[in-house]
C-alpha positions as CSV (number, residue, x, y, z in Angstrom):
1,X,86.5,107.0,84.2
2,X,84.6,105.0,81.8
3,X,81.0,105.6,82.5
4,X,79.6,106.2,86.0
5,X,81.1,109.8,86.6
6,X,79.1,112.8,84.8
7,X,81.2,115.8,86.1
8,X,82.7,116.7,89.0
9,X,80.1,120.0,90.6
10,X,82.2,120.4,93.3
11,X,85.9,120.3,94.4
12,X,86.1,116.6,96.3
13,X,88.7,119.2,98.6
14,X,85.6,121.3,98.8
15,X,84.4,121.8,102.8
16,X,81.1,120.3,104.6
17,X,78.3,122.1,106.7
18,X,78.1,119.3,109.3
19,X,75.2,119.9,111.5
20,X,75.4,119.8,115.2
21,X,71.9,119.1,115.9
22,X,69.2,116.6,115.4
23,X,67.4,118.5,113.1
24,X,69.9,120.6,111.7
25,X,68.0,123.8,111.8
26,X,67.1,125.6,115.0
27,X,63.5,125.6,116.4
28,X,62.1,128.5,118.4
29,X,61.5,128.4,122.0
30,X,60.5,130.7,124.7
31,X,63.4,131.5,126.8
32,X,62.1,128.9,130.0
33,X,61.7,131.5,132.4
34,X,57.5,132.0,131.8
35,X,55.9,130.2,133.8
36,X,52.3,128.6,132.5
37,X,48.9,131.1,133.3
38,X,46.8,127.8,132.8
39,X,48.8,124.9,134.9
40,X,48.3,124.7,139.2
41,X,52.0,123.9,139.9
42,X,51.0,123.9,144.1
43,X,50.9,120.5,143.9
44,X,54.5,120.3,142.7
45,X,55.8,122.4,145.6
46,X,53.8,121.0,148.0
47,X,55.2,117.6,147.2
48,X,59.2,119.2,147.4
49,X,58.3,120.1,150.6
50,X,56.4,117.1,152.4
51,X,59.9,115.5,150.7
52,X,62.6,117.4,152.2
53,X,60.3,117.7,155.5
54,X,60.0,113.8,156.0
55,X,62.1,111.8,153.2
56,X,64.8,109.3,155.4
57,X,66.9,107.1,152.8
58,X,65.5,103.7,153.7
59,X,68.8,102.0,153.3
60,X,70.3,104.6,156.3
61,X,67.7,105.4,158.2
62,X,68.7,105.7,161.9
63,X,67.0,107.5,164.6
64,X,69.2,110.6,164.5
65,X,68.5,113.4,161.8
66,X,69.1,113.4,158.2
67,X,69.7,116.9,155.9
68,X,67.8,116.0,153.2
69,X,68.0,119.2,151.9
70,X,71.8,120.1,150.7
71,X,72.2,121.3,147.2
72,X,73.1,118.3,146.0
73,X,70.0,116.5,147.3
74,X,68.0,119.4,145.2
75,X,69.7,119.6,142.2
76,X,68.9,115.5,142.2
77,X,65.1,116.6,142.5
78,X,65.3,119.1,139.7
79,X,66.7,116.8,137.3
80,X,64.2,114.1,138.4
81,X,61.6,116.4,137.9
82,X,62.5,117.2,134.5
83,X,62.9,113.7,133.8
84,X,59.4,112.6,134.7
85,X,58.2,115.8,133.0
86,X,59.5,114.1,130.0
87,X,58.4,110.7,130.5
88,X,55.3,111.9,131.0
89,X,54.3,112.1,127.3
90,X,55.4,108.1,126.4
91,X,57.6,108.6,123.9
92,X,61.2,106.7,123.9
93,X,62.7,109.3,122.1
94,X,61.6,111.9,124.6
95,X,63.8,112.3,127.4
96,X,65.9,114.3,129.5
97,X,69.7,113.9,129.7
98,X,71.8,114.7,132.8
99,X,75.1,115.8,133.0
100,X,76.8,112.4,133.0
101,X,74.1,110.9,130.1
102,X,74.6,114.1,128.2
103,X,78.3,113.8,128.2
104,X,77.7,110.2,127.2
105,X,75.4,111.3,124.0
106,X,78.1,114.0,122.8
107,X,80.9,110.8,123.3
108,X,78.5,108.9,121.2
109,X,78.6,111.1,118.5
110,X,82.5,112.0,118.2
111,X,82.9,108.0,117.1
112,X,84.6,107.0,120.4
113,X,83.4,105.3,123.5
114,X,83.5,102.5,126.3
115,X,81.2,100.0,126.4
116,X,80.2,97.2,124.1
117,X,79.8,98.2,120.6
118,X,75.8,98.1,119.5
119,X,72.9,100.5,119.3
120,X,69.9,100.1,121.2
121,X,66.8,101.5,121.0
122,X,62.9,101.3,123.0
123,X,60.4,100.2,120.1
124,X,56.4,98.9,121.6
125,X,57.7,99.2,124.6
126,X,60.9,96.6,124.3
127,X,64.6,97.4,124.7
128,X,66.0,96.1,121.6
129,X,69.0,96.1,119.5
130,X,69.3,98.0,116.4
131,X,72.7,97.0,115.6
132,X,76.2,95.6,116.9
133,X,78.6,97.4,115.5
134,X,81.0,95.6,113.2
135,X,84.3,94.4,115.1
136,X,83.3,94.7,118.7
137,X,82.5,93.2,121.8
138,X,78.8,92.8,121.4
139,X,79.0,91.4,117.5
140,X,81.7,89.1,118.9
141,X,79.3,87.9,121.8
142,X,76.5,87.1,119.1
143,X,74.1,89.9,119.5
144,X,72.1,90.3,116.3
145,X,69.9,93.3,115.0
146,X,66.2,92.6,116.7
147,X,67.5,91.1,120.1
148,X,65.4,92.1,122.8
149,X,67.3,93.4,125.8
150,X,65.4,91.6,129.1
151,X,67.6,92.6,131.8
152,X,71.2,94.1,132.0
153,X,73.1,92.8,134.7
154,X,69.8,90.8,136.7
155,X,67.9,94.0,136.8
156,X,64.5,94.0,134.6
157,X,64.7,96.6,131.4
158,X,60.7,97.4,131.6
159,X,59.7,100.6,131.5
160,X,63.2,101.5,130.4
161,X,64.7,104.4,128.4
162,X,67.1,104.4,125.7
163,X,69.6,107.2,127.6
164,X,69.2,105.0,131.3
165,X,69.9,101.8,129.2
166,X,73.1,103.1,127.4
167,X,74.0,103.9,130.8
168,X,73.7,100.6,132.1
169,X,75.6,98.8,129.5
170,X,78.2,101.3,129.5
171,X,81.2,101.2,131.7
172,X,85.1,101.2,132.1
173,X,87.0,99.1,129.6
174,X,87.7,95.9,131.0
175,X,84.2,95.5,133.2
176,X,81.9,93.0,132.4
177,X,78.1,93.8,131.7
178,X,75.9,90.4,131.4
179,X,72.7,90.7,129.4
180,X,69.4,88.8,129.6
181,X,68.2,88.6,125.8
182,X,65.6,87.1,123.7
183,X,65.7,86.0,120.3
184,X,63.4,85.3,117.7
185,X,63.3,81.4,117.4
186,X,64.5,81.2,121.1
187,X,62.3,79.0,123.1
188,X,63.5,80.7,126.6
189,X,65.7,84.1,127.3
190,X,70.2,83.7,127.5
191,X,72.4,85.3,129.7
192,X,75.2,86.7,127.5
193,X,78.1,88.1,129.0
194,X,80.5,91.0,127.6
195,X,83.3,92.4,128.5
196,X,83.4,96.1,127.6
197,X,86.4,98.4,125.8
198,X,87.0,101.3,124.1
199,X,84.9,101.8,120.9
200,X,86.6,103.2,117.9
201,X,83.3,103.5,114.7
202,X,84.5,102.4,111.9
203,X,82.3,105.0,109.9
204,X,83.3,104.1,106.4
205,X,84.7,101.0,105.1
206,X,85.6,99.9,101.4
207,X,86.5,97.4,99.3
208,X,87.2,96.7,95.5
209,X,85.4,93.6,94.0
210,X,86.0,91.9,90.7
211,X,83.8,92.8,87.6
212,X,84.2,96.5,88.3
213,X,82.1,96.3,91.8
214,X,83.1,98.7,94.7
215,X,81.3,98.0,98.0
216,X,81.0,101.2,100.2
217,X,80.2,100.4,104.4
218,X,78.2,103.2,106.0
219,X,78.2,101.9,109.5
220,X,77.1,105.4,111.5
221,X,75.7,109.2,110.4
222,X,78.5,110.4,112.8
223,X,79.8,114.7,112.7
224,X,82.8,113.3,110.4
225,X,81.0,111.0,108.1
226,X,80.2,112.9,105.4
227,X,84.1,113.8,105.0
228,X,85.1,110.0,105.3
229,X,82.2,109.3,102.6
230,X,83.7,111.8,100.5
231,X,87.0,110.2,100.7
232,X,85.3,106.8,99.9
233,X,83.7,108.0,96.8
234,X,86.6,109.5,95.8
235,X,88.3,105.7,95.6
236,X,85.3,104.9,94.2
237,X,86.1,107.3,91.0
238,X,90.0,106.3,90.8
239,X,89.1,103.0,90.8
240,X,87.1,103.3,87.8
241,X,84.6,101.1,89.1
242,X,80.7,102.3,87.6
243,X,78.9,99.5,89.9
244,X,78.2,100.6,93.3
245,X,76.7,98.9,96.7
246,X,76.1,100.7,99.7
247,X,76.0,98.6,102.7
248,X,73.7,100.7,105.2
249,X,73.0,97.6,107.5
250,X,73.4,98.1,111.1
251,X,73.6,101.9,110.3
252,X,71.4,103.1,113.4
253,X,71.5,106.9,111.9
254,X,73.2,109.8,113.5
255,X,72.8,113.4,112.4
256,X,70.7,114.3,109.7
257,X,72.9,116.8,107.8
258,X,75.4,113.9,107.5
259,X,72.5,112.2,105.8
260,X,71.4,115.1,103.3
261,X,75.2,116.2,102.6
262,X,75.8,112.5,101.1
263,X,72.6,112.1,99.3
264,X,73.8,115.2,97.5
265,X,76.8,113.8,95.5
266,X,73.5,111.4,94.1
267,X,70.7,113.8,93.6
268,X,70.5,117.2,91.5
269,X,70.2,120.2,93.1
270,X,66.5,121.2,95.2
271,X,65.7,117.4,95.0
272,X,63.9,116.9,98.2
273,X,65.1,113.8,100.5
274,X,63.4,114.8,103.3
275,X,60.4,116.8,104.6
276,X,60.3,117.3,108.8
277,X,56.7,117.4,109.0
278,X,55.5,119.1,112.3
279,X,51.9,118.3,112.7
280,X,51.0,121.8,111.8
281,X,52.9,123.3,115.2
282,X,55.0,124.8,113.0
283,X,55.7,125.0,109.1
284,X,57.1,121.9,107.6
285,X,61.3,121.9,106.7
286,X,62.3,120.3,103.2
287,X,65.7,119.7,103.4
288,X,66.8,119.5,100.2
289,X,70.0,118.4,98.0
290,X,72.7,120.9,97.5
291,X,73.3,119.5,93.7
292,X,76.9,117.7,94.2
293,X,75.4,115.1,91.7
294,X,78.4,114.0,90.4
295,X,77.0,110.8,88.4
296,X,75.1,110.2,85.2
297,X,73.1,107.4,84.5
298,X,75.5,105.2,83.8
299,X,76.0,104.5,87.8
300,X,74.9,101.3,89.0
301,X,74.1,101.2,92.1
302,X,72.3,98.8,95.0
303,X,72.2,99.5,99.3
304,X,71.7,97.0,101.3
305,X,69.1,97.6,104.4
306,X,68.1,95.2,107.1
307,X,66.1,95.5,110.5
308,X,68.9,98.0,112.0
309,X,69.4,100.0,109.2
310,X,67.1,103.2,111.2
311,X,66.7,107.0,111.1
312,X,69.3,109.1,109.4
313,X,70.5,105.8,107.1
314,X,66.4,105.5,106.2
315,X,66.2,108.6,105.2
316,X,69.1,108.2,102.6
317,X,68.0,104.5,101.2
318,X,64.4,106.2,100.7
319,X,65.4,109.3,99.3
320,X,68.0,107.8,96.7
321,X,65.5,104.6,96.1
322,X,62.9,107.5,94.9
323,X,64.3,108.8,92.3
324,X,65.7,105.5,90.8
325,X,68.7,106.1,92.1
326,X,69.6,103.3,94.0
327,X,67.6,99.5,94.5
328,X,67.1,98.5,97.9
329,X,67.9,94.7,99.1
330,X,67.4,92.8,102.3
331,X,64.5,93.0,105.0
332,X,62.7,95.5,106.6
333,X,64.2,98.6,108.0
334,X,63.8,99.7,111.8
335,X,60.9,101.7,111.4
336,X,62.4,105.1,113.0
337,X,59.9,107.7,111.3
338,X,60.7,110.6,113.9
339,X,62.4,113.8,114.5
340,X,64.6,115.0,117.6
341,X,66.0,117.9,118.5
342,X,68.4,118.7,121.4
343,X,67.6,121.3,123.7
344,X,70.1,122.8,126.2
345,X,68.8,123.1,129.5
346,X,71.5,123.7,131.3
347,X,75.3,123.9,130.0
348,X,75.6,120.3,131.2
349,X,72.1,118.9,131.0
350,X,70.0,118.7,127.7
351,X,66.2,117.6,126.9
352,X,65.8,115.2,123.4
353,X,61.8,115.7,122.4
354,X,60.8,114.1,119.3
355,X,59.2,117.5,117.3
356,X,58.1,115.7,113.9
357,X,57.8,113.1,111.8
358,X,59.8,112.2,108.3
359,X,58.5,112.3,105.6
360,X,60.0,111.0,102.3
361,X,60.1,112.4,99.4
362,X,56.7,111.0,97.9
363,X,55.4,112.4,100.8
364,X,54.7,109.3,102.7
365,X,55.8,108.4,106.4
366,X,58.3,106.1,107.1
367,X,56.4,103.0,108.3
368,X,56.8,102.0,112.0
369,X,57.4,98.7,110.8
370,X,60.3,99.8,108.5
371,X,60.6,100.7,105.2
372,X,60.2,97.3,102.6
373,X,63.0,96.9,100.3
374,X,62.4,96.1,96.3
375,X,64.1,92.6,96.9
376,X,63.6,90.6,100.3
377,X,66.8,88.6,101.1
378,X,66.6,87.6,104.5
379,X,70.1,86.5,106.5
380,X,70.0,83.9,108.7
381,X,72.0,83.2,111.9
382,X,73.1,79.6,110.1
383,X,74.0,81.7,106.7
384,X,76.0,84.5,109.6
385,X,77.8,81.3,110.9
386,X,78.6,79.5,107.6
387,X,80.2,83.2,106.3
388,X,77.2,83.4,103.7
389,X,75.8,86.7,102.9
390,X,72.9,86.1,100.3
391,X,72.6,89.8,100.4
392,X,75.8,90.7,99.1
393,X,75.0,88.0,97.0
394,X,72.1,89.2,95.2
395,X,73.0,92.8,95.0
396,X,76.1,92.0,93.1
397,X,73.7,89.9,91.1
398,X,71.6,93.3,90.6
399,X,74.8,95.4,89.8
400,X,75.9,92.7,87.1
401,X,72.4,92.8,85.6
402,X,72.1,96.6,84.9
């Protein structure tokens, strides 16, 4: 092709190391069974018993006997245990995951799903919305990037976590969920209702412009998406296009070697695009590029980033923004600087604890207020409504100029 293609380093039939875990290496642990020297844990039994001695279900309560203390009852205690255990530290990325929830989070990241189609996330304390995804319930209903969830069906969201809320909104196709949200430029809160169905991600999206312009849609870091990417930038090369945008808004993240596998076919090999920094409880992981680099400098290229462009998709825009790679266009990112790793605690059950912080490759933090992009073009709901997209706008503007 004339221009934007250097050499092919690697066979586009060539395979993927797709990691399972947020991060993708492994992080050593004791094996659970120690139990602390320093910590009193009387208190903790004492209160299991006073609880199966006493407890009577308010909403049954009779004057005859109630077992309070059948497995069931006690494996509910266990889990709740855990689950305060986590909350205990006041992080919303920190939190235990049950059987159902944790069947719900693996759903979540196979690219299939009931419910209503957006990410949400806990940021100072609010439920908001990182994203509605494109071509589903919740982007039909109007929900924007930023909405701040107040209640889902009546029931106040304070105090909230992300894994409790996804449960909420969730449900059987065909259900209706109705939530309370507030908007920036809203003088009071709206009910909106939404009927739920089956979720299919559409992961990757393209499209051929004129003057040479190809415009690849990121919408998730999902296990397949650095194979549908591949595919992408393969069309991108038989097209013989050499100007490319790549749309990262809405993109809530997903797993982070989905995220360093497609930074690759940009960056040279050992270019760092992101450093796990752990606060010195352990020694700091670079994750660097394998060296796909399949461009030269004749590529043109802009992504597009906006309030719900978050984690895994940050990591990419900032990594291929330093090393003039790639311009950045719209507003402020999420702000989602922080690491979590999944930990089994059971074969049904597993405990998300945020255990670092990103770092890019300047060695800076991503910003809790997002990362800024070199051109602010905000979007408005009046510009959504009227089909404008000044963003697209400019960045073909940016790809034309180069």
């Amino acid at each position: 092709m004339a221009g934007a293609l250097a050499l092919i380093v690697i066979s586009f039939g060539g395979g993927y190391l797709t990691g399972q875990h947020f991060p993708s290496h492994e992080i050593a642990v004791s094996s659970g069974s120690e139990e602390p020297s320093d910590v009193d844990f009387s208190p903790v039994w004492k209160a299991w018993n006073l609880l199966n001695d006493n407890f009577v279900p308010a909403a049954v309560a009779t004057s005859s006997p109630i077992a309070t203390t059948t497995a069931a009852l006690n494996q509910q205690k266990v889990w709740g245990m855990i689950s305060g255990l986590a909350e205990s530290l006041n992080d919303p990325y920190t939190f235990f995951l049950p059987p159902v929830e944790n069947e719900q989070f693996t759903s979540d990241m196979s690219g299939s799903f009931e419910g209503v189609g957006m990410e949400v996330d806990v940021k100072d304390g609010m439920l908001v919305v990182i994203s509605p995804l494109t071509g589903t319930p919740a982007s039909a209903a109007g929900v924007k990037a930023g909405d701040q969830i107040l209640k889902i069906d009546g029931v106040s969201t304070t105090g909230l976590d992300v894994s409790s809320a996804v449960g909420k909104i969730r449900g059987p196709a065909g259900s209706t969920v109705t939530l309370t949200m507030l908007r920036e430029g809203w003088s009071s809160p709206r009910d909106i209702k939404i009927v739920r169905r089956v979720i299919n991600v559409p992961v990757v999206t393209t499209k051929e412009l004129d003057n040479g312009v190809f415009v690849l849609t990121l919408s998730e870091f999902t296990a397949n998406s650095p194979d549908l990417f591949r595919n992408a930038l393969r069309q991108f090369v038989e097209s013989g296009d050499t100007k490319l945008i790549l749309d990262l808004r809405g993109n809530p993240g997903g797993y982070l070697e989905a995220a360093v596998e497609i930074g690759s076919w940009f960056l040279p090999s050992g270019a760092t695009i992101v450093t796990e920094d752990y606060s010195g409880h352990q020694q700091n992981v670079v994750h660097r590029s394998y060296g796909y680099d399949i461009f030269n400098k004749n590529l043109k290229m802009v992504i597009l980033v906006d309030g719900g462009t978050a984690s895994a998709s940050e990591i990419l825009a900032s990594a291929l923004r330093s090393y003039g790679i790639a311009r950045l266009v719209g507003v402020n990112t999420f702000g989602k600087g922080v690491v979590q790793q999944l930990f089994d605690i059971t074969p049904q059950t597993s405990l998300k604890i945020t255990v670092a912080r990103w770092l890019t490759p300047d060695g800076s933090q991503i910003p809790h207020t997002g990362i800024v992009p070199d051109v602010n073009v905000p979007l408005s709901d009046a510009d959504a409504a009227a089909g404008r997209d000044p963003q697209m706008d400019k960045a073909l503007q940016l790809v034309n100029e180069q």
